[in-house]
N, C-alpha and C positions, 0 to 999 in steps of 0.2 A: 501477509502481504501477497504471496501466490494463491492463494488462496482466492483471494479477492480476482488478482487479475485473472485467473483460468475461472472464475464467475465471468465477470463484467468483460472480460477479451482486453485488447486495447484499450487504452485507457488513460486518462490526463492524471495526474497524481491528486487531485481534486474531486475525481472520480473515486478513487482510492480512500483518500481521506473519506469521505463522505460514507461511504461503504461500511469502512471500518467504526467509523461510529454508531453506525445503524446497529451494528453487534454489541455496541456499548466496549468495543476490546481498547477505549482510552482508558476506562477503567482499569481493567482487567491485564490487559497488557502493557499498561504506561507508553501506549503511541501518543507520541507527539507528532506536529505538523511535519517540524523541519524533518524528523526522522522518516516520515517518509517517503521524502523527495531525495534524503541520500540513499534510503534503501532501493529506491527505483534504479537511482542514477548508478549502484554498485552493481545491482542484479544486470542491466543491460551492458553496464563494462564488460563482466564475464559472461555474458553471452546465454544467458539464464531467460533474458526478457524476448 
């Protein structure tokens, strides 16, 4: 997931998503959609994003 966004910068979690498939890591990693739009929304709680 940071990964992605320190790639793409700013970014709508649609961006993200889309990112992260292009890597094929729904396979690999078991990302689901919903997961990660909580992941965003935790990472910018603590101040991560």
């Amino acid at each position: 997931m940071l990964g992605v966004v320190k790639l793409v910068g700013e970014a709508h979690g649609y961006v993200v998503r889309r990112e992260l498939k292009s890597w094929s890591a729904d396979s690999w990693a078991n990302v689901q959609p919903g997961s990660i739009y909580h992941a965003l929304k935790s990472l910018a709680k603590d101040g991560l994003l």
